[in-house]
N, C-alpha and C positions, 0 to 999 in steps of 0.2 A: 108936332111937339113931342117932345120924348121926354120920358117919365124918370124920377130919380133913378141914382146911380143903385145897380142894386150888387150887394156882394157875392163873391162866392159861396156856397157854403163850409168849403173845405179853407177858406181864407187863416184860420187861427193853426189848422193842422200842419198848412203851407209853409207856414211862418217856421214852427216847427219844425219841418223836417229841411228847411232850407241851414236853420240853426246847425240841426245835427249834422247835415254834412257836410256845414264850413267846419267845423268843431272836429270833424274825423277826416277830414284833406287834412288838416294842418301838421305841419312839419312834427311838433311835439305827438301827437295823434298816430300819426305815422310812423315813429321811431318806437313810439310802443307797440305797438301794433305788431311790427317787426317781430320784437320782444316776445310776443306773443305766442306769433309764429314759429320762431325758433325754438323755443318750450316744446310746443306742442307737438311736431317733428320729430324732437327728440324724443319725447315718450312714446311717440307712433313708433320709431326704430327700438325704443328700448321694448314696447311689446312685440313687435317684430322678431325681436332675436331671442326671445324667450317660446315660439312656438305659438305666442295668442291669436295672432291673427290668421297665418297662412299652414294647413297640415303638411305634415313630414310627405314628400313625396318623393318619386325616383324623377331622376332630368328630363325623361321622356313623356313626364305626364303632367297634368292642367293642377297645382294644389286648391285644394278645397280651401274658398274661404270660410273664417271661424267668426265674424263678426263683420259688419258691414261700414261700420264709420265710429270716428272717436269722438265723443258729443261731452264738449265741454259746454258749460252754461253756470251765469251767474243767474241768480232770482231776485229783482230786487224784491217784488211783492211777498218774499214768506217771510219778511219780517229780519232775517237775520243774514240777508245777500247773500247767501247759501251755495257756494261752487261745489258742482255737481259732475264728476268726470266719470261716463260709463264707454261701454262699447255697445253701439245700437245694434241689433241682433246677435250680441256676442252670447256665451254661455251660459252669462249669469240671467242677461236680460232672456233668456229661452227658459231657463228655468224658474225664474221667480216673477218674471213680466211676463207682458206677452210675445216678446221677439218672434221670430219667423227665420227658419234656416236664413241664411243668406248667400250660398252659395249657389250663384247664376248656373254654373254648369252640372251641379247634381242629377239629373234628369238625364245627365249624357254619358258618365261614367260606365 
């Protein structure tokens, strides 16, 4: 004889995250999404061609990265959904965070 059905425990999380990723396939989802994308791109090229990311270098040589990634983020939890655009080990985040160079080839120059 077998004992009642018993559930998952992750069953309400399931639910959850099954929601959110019909809700982010969807066409509407998706065209924003897009949107997104091509923003963000853009200000990766607009810091790009401003000298932020990558150092002046000659054709012959590897340039030093100046910052490792572009970290948008919304917060719902601080109250005010707070968008948050930095560059993760960029210059600012090295000297007022804790960033960490980020250039993989330093050690080889």
């Amino acid at each position: 004889m077998r004992g009642p059905a018993v559930s998952h425990p992750k069953d309400n999380l399931m639910m959850e995250a099954k929601i959110e990723r019909d809700v982010a396939d969807s066409a509407e989802a998706e065209a924003l999404q897009g949107a997104i994308f091509i923003a963000v791109r853009a200000y990766s090229d607009f810091l790009e061609d401003r000298g932020v990311i990558w150092s002046e270098h000659d054709p012959d040589e590897i340039p030093s990265l100046k910052a490792q990634a572009l970290v948008v983020t919304l917060d719902y939890g601080d109250g005010d959904n707070a968008i948050d655009i930095k560059l993760k080990n960029g210059p600012l985040d090295r000297v007022y965070g804790d960033g960490v160079d980020p250039d993989p080839f330093k050690d080889i120059r």
